[in-house]
DSSP file (Angstrom, degrees, kcal/mol; ACC not computed):
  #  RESIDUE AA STRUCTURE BP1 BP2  ACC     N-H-->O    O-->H-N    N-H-->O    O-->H-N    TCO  KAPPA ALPHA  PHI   PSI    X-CA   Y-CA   Z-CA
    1    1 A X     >        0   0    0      0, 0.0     4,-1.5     0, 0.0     5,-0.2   0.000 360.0 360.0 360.0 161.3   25.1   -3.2  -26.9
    2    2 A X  H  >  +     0   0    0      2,-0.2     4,-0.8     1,-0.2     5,-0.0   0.805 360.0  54.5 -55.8 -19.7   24.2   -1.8  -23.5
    3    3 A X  H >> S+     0   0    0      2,-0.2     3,-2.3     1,-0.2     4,-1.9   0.981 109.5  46.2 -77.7 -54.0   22.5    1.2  -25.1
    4    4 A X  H 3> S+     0   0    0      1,-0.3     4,-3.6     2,-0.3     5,-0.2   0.801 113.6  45.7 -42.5 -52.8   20.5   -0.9  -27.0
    5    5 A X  H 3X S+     0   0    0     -4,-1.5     4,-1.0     2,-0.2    -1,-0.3   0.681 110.9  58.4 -85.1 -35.5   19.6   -3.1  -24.0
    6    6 A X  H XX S+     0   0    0     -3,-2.3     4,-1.4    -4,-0.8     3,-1.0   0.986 111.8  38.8 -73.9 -68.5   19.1    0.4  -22.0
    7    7 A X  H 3X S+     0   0    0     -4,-1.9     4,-1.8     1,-0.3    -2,-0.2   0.857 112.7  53.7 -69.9 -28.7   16.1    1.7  -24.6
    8    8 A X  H 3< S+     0   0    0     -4,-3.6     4,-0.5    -5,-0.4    -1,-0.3   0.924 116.6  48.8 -73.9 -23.8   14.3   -2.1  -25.1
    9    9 A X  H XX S+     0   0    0     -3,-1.0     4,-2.0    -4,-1.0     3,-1.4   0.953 107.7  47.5 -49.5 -68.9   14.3   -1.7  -21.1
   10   10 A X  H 3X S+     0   0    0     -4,-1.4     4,-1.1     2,-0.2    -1,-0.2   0.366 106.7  55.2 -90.7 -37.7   13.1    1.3  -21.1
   11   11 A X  H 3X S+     0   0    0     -4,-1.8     4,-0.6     2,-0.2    -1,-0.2   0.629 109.2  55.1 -50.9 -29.0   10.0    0.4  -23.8
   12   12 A X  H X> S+     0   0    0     -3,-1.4     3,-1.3    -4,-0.5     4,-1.0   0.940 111.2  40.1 -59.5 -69.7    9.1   -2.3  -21.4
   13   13 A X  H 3X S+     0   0    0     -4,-2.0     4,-1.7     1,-0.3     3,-0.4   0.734 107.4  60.8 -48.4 -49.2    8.8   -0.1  -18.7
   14   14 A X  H 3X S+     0   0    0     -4,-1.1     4,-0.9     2,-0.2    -1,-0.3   0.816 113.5  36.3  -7.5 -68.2    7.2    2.5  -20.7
   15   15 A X  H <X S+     0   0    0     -3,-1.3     4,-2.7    -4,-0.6     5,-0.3   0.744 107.6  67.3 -93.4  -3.1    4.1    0.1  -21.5
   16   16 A X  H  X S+     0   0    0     -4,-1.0     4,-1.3    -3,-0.4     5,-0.4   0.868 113.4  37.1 -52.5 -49.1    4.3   -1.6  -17.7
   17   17 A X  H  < S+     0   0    0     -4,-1.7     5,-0.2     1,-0.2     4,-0.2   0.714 114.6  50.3 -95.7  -3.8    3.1    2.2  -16.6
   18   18 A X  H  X S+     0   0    0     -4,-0.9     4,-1.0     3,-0.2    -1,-0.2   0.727 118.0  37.5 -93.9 -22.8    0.9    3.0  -19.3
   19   19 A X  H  < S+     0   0    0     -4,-2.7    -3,-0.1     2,-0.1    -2,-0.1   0.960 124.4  41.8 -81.8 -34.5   -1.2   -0.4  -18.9
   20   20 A X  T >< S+     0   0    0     -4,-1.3     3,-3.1    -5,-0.3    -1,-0.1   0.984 116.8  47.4 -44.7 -61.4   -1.0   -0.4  -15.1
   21   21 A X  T 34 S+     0   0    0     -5,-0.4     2,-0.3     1,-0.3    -3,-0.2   0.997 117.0  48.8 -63.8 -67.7   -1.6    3.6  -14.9
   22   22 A X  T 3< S+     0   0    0     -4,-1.0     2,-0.3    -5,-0.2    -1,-0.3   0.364 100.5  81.7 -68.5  19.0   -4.8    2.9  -17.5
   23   23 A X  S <  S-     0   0    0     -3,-3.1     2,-0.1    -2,-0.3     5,-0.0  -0.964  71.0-118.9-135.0 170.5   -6.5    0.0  -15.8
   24   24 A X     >  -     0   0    0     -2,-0.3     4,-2.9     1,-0.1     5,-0.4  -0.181  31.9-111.9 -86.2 167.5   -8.9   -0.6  -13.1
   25   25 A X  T  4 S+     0   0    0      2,-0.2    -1,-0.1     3,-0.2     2,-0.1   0.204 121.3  59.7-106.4  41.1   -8.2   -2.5  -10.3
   26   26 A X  T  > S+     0   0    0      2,-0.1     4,-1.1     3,-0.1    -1,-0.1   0.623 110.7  52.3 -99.7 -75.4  -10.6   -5.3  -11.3
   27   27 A X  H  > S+     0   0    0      1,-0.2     4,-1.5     2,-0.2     3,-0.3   0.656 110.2  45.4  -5.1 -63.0   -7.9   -5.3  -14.5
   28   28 A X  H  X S+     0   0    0     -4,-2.9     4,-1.2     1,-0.3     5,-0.7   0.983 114.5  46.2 -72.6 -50.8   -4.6   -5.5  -12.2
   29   29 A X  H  > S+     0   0    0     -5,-0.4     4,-3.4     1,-0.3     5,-0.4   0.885 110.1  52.7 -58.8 -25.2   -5.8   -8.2  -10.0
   30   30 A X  H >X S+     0   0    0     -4,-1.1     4,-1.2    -3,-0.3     3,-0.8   0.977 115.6  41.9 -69.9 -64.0   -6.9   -9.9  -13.0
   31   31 A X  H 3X S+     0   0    0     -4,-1.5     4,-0.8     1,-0.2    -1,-0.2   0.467 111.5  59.5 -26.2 -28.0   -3.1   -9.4  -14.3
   32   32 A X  H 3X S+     0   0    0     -4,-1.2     4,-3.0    -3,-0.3    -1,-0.2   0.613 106.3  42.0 -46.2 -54.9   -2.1  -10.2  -11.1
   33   33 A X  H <X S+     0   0    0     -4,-3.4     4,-0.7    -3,-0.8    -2,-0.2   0.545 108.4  60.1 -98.5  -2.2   -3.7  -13.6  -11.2
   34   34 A X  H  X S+     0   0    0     -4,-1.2     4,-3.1    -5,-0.4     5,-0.2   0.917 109.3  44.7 -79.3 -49.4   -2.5  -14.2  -14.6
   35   35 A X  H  X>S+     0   0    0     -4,-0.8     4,-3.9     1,-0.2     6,-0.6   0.976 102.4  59.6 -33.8 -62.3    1.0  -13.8  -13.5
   36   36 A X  H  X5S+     0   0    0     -4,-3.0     4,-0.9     1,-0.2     3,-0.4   0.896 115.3  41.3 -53.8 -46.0    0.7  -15.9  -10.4
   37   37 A X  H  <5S+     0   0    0     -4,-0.7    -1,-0.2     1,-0.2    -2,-0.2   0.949 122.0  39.2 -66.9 -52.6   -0.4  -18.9  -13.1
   38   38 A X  H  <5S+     0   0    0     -4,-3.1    -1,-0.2     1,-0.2    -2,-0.2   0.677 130.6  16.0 -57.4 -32.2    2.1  -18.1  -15.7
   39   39 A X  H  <5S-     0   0    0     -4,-3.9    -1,-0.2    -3,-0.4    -2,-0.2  -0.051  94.3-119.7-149.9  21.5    5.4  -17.2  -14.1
   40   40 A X  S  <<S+     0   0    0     -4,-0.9     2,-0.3    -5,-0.5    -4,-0.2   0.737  81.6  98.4  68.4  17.0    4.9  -18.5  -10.5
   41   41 A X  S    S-     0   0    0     -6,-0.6    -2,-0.3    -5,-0.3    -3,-0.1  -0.997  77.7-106.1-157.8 143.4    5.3  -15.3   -9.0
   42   42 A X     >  -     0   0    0     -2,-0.3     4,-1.3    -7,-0.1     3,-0.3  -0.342  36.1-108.2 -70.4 152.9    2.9  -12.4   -7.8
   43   43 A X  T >4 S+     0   0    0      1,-0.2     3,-1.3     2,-0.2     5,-0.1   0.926 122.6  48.4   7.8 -85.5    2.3   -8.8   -9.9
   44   44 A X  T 3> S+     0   0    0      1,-0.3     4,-1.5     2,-0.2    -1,-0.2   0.455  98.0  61.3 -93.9 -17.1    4.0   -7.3   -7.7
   45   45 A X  H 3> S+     0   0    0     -3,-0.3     4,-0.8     1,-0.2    -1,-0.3   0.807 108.5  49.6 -65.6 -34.4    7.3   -9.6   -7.2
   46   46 A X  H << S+     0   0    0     -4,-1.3    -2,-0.2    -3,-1.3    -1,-0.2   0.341 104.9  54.5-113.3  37.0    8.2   -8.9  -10.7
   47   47 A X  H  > S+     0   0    0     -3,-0.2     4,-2.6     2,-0.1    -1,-0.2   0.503 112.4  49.5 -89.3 -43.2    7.7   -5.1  -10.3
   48   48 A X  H  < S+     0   0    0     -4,-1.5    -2,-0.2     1,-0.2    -3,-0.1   0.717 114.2  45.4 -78.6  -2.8   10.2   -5.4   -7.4
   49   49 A X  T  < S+     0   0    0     -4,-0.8    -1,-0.2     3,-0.0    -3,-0.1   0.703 122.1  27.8 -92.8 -35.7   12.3   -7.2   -9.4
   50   50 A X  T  4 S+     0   0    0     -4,-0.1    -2,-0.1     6,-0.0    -3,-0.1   0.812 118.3  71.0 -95.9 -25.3   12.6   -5.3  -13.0
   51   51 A X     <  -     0   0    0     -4,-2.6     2,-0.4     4,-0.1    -4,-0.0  -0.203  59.9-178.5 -82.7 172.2   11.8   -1.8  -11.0
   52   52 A X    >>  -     0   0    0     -2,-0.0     4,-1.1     0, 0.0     3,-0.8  -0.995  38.3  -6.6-165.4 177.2   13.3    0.3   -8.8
   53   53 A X  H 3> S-     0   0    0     -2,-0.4     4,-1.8     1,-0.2     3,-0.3  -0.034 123.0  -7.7  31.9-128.8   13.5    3.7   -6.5
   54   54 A X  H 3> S+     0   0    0      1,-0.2     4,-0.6     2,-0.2    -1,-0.2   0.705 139.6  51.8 -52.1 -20.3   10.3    5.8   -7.0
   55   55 A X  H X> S+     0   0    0     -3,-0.8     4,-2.3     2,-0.2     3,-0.8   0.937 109.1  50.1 -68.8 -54.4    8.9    3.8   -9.9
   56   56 A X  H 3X S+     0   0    0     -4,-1.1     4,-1.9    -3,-0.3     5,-0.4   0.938 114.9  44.1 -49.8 -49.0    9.2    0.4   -8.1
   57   57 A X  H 3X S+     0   0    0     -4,-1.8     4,-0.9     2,-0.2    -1,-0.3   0.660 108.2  57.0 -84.8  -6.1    7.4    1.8   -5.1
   58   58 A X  H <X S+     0   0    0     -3,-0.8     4,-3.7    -4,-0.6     5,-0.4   0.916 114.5  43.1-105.7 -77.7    4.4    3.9   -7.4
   59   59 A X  H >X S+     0   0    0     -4,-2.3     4,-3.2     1,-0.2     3,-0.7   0.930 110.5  52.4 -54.6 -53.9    3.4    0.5   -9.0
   60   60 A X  H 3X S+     0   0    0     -4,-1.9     4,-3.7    -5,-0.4     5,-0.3   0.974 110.8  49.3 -29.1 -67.8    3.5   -1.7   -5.7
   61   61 A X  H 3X S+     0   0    0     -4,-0.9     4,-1.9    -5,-0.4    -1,-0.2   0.919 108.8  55.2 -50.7 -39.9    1.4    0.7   -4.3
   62   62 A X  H <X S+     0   0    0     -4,-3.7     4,-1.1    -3,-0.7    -1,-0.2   0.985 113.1  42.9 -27.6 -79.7   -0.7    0.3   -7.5
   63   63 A X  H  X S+     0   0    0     -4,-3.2     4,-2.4    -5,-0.4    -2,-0.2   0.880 107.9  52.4 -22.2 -80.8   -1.0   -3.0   -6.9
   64   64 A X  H  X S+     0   0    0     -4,-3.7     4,-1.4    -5,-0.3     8,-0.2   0.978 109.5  50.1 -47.0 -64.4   -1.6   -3.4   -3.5
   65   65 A X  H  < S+     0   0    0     -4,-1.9     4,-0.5    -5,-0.3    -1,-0.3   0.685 113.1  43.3 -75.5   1.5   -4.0   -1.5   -3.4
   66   66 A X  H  < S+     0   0    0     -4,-1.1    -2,-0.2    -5,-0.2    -1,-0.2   0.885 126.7  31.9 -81.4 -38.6   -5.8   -3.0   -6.3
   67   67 A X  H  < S+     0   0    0     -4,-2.4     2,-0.2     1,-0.2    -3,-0.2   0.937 141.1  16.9-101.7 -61.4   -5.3   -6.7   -5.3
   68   68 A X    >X  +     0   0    0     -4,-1.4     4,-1.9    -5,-0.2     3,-1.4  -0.433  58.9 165.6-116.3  64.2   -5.3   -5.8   -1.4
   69   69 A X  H 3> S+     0   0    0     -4,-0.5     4,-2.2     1,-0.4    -4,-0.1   0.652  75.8  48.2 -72.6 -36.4   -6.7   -2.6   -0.6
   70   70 A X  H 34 S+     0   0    0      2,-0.2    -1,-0.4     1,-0.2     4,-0.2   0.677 119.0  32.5 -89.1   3.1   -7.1   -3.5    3.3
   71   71 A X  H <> S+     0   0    0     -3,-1.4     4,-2.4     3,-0.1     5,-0.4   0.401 116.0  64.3-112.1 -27.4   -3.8   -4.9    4.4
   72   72 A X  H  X S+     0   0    0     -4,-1.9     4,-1.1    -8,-0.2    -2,-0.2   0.977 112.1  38.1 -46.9 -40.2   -2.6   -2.1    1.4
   73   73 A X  H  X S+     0   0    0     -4,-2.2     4,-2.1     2,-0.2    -1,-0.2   0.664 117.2  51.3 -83.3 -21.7   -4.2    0.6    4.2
   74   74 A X  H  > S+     0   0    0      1,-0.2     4,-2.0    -4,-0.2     3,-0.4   0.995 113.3  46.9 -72.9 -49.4   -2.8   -1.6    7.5
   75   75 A X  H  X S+     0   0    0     -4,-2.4     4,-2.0     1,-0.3    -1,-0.2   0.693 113.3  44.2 -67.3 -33.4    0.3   -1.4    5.9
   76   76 A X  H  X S+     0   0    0     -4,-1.1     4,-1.0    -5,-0.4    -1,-0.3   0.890 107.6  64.3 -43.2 -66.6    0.0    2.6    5.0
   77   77 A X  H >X S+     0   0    0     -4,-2.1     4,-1.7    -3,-0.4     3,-1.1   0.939 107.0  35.6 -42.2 -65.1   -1.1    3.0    8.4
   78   78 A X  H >X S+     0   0    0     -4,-2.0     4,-1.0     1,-0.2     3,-0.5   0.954 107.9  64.8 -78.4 -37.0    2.3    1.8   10.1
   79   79 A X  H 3< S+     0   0    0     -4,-2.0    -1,-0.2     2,-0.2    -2,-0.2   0.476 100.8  51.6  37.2 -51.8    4.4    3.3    7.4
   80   80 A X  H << S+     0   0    0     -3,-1.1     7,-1.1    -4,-1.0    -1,-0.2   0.989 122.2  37.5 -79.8 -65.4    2.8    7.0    8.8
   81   81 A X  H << S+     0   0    0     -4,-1.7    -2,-0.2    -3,-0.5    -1,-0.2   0.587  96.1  87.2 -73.3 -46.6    4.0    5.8   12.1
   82   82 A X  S  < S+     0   0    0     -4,-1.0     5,-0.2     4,-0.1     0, 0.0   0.109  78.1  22.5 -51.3 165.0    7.6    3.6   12.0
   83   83 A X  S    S-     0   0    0      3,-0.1     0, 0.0     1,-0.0     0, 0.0   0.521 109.9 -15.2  69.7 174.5   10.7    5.0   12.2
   84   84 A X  S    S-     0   0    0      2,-0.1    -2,-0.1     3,-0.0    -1,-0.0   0.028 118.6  -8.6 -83.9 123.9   11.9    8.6   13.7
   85   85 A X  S    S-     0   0    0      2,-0.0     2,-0.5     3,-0.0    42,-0.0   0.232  85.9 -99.4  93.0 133.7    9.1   10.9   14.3
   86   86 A X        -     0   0    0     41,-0.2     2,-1.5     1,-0.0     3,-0.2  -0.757  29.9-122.7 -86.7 165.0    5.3   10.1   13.0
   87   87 A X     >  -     0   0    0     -7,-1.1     4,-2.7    -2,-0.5    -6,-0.1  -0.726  26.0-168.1-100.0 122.4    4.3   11.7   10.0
   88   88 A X  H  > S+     0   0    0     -2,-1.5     4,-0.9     2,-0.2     5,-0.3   0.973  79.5  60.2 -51.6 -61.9    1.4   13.5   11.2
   89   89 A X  H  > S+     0   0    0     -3,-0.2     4,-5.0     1,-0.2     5,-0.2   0.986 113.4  39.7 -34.0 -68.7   -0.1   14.5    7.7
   90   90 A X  H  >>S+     0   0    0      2,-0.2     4,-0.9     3,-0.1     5,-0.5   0.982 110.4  53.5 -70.7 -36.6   -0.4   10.6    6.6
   91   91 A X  H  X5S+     0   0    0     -4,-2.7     4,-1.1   -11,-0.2     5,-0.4   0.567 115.2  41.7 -61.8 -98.8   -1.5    9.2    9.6
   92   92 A X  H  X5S+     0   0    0     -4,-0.9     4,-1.5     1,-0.2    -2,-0.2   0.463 116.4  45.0 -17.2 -63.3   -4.2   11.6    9.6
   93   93 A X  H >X5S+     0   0    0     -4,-5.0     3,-2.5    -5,-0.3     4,-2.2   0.979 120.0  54.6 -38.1 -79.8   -5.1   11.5    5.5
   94   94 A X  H 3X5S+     0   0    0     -4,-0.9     4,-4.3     1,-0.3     5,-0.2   0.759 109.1  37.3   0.3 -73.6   -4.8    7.6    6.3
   95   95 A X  H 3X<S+     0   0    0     -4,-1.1     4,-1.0    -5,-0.5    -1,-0.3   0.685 115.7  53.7 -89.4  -3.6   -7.0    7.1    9.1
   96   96 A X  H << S+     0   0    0     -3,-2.5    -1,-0.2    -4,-1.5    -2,-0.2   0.751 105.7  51.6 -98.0  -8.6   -9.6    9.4    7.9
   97   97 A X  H >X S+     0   0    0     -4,-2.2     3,-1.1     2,-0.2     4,-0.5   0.868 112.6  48.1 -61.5 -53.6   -9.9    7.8    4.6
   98   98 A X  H >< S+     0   0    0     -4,-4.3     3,-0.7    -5,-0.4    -2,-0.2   0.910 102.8  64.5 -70.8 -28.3  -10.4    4.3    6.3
   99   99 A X  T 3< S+     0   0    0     -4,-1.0     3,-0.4    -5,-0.2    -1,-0.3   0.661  73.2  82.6 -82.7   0.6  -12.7    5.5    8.4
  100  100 A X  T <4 S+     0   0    0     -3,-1.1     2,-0.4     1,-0.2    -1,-0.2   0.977  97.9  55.7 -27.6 -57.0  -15.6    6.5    6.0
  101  101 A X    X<  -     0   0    0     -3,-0.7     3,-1.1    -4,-0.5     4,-0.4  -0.709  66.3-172.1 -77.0  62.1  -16.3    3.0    6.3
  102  102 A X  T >> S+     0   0    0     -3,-0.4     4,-3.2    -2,-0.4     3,-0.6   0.706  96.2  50.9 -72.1 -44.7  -16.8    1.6    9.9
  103  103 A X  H 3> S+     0   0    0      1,-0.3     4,-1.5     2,-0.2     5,-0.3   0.959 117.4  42.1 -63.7 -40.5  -16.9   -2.0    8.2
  104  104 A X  H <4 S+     0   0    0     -3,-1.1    -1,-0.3     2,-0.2    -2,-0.3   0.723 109.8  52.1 -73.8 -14.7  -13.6   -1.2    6.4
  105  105 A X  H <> S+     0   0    0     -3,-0.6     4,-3.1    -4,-0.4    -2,-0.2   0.548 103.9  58.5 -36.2 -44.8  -12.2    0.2    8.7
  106  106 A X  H  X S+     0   0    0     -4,-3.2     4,-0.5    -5,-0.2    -2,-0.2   0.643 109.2  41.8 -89.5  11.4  -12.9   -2.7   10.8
  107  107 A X  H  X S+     0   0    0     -4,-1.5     4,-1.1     2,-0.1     5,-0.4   0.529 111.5  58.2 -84.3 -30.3  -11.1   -5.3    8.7
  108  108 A X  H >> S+     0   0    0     -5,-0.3     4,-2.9    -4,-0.3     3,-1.2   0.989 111.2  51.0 -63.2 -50.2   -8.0   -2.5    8.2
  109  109 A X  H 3< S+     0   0    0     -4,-3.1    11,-0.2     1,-0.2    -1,-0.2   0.870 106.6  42.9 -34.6 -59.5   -8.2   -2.9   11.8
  110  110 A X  H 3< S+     0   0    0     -4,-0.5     4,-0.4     1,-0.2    -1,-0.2   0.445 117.2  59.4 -86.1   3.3   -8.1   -6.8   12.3
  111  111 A X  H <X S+     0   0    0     -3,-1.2     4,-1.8    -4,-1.1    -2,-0.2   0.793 103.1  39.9 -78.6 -54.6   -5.2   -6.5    9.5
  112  112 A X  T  < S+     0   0    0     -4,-2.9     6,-0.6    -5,-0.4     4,-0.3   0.352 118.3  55.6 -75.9   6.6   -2.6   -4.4   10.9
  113  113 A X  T  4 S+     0   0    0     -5,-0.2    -1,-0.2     4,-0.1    -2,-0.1   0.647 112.6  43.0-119.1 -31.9   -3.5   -6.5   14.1
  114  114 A X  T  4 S+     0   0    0     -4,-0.4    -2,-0.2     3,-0.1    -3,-0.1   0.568 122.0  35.8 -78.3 -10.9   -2.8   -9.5   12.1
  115  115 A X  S  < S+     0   0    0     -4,-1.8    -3,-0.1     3,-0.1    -2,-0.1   0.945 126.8  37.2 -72.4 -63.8    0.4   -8.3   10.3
  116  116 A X  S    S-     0   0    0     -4,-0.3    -3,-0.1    -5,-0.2     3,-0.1   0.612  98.9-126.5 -70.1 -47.3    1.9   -6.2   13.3
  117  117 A X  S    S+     0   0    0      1,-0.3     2,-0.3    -5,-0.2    -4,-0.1   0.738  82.1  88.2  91.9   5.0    0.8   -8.5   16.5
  118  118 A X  S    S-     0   0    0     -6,-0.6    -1,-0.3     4,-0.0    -2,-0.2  -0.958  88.2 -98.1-143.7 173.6   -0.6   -5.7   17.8
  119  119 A X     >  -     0   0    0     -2,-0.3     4,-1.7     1,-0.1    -9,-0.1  -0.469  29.5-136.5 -68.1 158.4   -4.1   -3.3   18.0
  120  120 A X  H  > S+     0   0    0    -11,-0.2     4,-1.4     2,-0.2    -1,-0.1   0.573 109.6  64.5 -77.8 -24.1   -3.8   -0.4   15.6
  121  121 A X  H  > S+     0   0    0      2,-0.2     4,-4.0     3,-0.2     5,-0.2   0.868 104.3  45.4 -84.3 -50.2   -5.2    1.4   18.6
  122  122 A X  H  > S+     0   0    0      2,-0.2     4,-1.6     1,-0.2     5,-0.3   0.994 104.1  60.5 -31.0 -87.8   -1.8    0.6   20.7
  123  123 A X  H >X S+     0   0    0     -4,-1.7     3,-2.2     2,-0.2     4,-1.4   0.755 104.9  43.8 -20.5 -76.2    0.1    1.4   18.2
  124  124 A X  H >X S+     0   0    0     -4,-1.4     4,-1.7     1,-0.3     3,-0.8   0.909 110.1  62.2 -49.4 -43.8   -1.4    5.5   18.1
  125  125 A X  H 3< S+     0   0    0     -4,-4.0    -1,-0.3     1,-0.3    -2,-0.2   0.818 104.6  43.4 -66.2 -13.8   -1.1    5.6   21.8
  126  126 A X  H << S+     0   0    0     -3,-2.2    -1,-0.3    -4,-1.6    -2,-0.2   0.788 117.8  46.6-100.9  -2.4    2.3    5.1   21.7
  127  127 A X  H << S+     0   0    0     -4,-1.4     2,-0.4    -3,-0.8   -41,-0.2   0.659 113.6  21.9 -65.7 -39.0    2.8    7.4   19.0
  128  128 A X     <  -     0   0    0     -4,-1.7     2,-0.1     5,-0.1    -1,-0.1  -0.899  58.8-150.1-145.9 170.3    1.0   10.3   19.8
  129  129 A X     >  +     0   0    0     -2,-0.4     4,-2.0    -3,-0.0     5,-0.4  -0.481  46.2   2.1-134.8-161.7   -0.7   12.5   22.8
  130  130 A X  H >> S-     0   0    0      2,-0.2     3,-1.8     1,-0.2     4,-0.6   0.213 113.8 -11.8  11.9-133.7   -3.3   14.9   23.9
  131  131 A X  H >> S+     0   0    0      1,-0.3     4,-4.4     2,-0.2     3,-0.7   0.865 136.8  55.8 -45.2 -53.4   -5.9   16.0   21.7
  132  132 A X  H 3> S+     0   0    0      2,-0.2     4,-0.6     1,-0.2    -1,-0.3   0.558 108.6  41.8 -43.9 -30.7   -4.4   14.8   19.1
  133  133 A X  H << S+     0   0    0     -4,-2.0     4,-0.4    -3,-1.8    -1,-0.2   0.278 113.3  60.2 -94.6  -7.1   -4.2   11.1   20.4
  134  134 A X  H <X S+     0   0    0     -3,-0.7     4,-3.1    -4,-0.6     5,-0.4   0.842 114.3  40.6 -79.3 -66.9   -8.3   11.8   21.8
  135  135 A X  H  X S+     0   0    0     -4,-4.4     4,-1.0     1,-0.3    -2,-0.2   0.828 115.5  43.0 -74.1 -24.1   -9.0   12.4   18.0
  136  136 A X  H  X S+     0   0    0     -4,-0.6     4,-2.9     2,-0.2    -1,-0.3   0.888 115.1  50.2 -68.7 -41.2   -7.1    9.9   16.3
  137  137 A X  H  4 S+     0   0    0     -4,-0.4     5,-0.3     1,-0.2    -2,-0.2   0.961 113.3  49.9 -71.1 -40.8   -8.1    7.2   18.8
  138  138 A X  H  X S+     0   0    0     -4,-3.1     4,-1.1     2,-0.2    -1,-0.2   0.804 101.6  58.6 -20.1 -52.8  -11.9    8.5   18.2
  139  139 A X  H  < S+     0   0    0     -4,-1.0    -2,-0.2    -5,-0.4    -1,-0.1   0.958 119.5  31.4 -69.8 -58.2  -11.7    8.3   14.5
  140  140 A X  T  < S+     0   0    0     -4,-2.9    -1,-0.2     1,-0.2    -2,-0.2   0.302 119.3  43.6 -87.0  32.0  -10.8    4.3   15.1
  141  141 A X  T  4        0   0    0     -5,-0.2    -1,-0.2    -3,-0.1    -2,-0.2   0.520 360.0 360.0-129.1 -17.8  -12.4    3.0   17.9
  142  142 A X     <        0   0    0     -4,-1.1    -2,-0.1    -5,-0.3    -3,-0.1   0.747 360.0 360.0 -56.6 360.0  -16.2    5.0   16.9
C-alpha cells in the first residue's frame, strides 16, 4: 500500500542521514566513488533524486563539501551573492573562512573563476561598496 511504501521510504532515508551525518569526509567520497562504479551516477545525483526540499539540500552540501570542498566554497561564495540583495552575513562567514588559507583560498579563487567566467574579485565589486567592498576585497586579494 502507499503507507507501507511511505515508512520503507522513510527507513531508507532515516539510515542515508545517519551514515552520511556519522562519517568523515574521507568516508563520503569513498561512498561517492563506490556509487560512481556501481550505479553510474555520482553521491550526490542520487540524493537529488530520492531527496528533496531541506533534506536534499543538507546532504548535497554534505557531499560537496566532502568530495569537493573548493568548488563546494566557489559555489557558496556566489550563492551569498546571486539573486535580489547580497546576503551580507554569508558572504562575510564565507570569505573569511576561505581565507585562513591563502593557498585555499587561492584555488577557491581559480574555481569560481573557472565555474562563473569571471574573477571572484569582480564579482564583490559589483556587489558591494565602501568600506565594506575595501574589506571584502582585502580579505581576497591579501
Amino acid at each position: 500500500s502507499n503507507r507501507d511504501n511511505r515508512i520503507k521510504r522513510r527507513g531508507r532515508s532515516d539510515t542515508v542521514v545517519r551514515i552520511l551525518a556519522g562519517a568523515s569526509n574521507a568516508m563520503i567520497r569513498a561512498i561517492d566513488e563506490q556509487c560512481q562504479r556501481r550505479y553510474m551516477g555520482s553521491l550526490d545525483s542520487i540524493l537529488k533524486r530520492e531527496f528533496s526540499g531541506h533534506m536534499e539540500k543538507t546532504l548535497r552540501l554534505m557531499v560537496a563539501r566532502a568530495v569537493n570542498p573548493v568548488e563546494a566554497d566557489a559555489r557558496a561564495l556566489e550563492d551569498s551573492m546571486k539573486g535580489l540583495g547580497t546576503k551580507d552575513t554569508l558572504l562575510i562567514t564565507r570569505l573569511v573562512r576561505c581565507a585562513w588559507d591563502r593557498n585555499y583560498l587561492a584555488a577557491v579563487r581559480t574555481r569560481y573563476r573557472g565555474i562563473f567566467g569571471r574573477e571572484l574579485e569582480q564579482r564583490i565589486r559589483g556587489e558591494t561598496s565602501g568600506d565594506y567592498r575595501r574589506f571584502l576585497l582585502a580579505l581576497v586579494t591579501r
